[in-house]
C-alpha positions in Angstrom: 101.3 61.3 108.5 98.7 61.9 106.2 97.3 65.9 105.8 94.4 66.7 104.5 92.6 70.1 103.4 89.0 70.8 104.4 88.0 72.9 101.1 86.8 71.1 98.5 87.6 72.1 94.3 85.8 73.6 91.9 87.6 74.8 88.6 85.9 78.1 87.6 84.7 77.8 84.1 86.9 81.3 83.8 90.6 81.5 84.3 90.8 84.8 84.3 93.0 85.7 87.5 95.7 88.5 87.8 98.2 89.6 91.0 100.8 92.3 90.4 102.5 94.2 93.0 103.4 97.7 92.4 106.4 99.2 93.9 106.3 102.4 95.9 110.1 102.8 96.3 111.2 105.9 99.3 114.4 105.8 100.3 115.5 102.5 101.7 112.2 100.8 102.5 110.7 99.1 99.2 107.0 98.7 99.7 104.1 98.1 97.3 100.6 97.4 97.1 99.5 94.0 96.1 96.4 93.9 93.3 94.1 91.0 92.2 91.9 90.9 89.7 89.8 88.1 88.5 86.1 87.2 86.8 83.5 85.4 88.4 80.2 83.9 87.6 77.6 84.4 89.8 73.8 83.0 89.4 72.3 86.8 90.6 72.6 89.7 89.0 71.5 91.9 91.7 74.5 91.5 94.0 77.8 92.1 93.6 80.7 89.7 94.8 83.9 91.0 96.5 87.4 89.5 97.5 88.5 89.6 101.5 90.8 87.7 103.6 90.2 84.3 104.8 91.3 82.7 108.1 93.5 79.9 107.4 93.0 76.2 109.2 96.9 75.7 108.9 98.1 79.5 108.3 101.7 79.6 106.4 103.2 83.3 106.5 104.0 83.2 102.6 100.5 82.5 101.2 97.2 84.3 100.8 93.9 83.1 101.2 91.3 85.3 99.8 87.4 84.6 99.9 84.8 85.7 97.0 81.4 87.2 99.4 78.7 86.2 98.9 79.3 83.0 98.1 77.3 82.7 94.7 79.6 81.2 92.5 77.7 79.6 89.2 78.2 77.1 86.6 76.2 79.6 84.4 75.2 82.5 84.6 76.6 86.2 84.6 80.5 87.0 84.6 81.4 89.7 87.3 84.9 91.3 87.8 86.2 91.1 91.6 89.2 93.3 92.5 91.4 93.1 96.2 94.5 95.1 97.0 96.5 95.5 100.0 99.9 97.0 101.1 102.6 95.2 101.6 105.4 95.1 103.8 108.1 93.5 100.9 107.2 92.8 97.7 108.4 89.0 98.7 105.5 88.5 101.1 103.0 86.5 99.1 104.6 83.3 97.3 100.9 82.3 96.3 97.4 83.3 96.5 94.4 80.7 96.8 90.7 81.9 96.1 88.1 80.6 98.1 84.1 80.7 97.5 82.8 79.4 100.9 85.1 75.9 101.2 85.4 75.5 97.4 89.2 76.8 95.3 88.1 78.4 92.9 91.6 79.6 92.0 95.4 79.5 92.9 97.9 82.1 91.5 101.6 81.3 91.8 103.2 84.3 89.7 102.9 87.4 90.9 104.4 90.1 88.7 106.3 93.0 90.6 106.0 96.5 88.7 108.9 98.8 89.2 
């Protein structure tokens, strides 16, 4: 059977994408707070982009899909910084994170570095 993905890719001209998790340790219960941090271009100056969670077609529990609003990704024009962070459960929750504009990737982060 053949699967297919409705979202359509766009490489960013800017690879530019961080996730860390840093650890919040209390007792027995390890939990942390997931950060990302990327660049942007946008084609207006006037508005400012942010990161928030997007509704997966085929949800898997281990991956992230986040979603750059508005959706005013350029080819040129002016580089913004975006930011998301969220608290997690375990610091194993996330194996990846896929960035969205609208239905285009614009990024996929595989390595997420855990801070002790």
């Amino acid at each position: 059977m053949e699967t297919t993905t409705p979202y359509n890719t766009k490489e960013n001209n800017i690879d530019l994408w961080e996730a860390w998790i840093d650890m919040q340790n209390s007792g027995k219960n390890q939990r942390g707070t997931l950060y990302i941090i990327g660049d942007v271009v946008i084609n207006n100056r006037i508005l400012r982009p942010f990161l928030v969670k997007k509704e997966a077609v085929h949800p898997t529990k281990d991956e992230l899909l986040l979603e750059v609003i508005p959706h005013i990704i350029s080819e040129n024009g002016y580089t913004v910084e975006v930011f998301y962070s969220e608290e997690l459960q375990s610091p194993n929750q996330y194996k990846s994170i896929t960035i969205y504009s609208g239905n285009i990737q614009i990024a996929k982060i595989t390595e997420i570095e855990v801070l002790l």
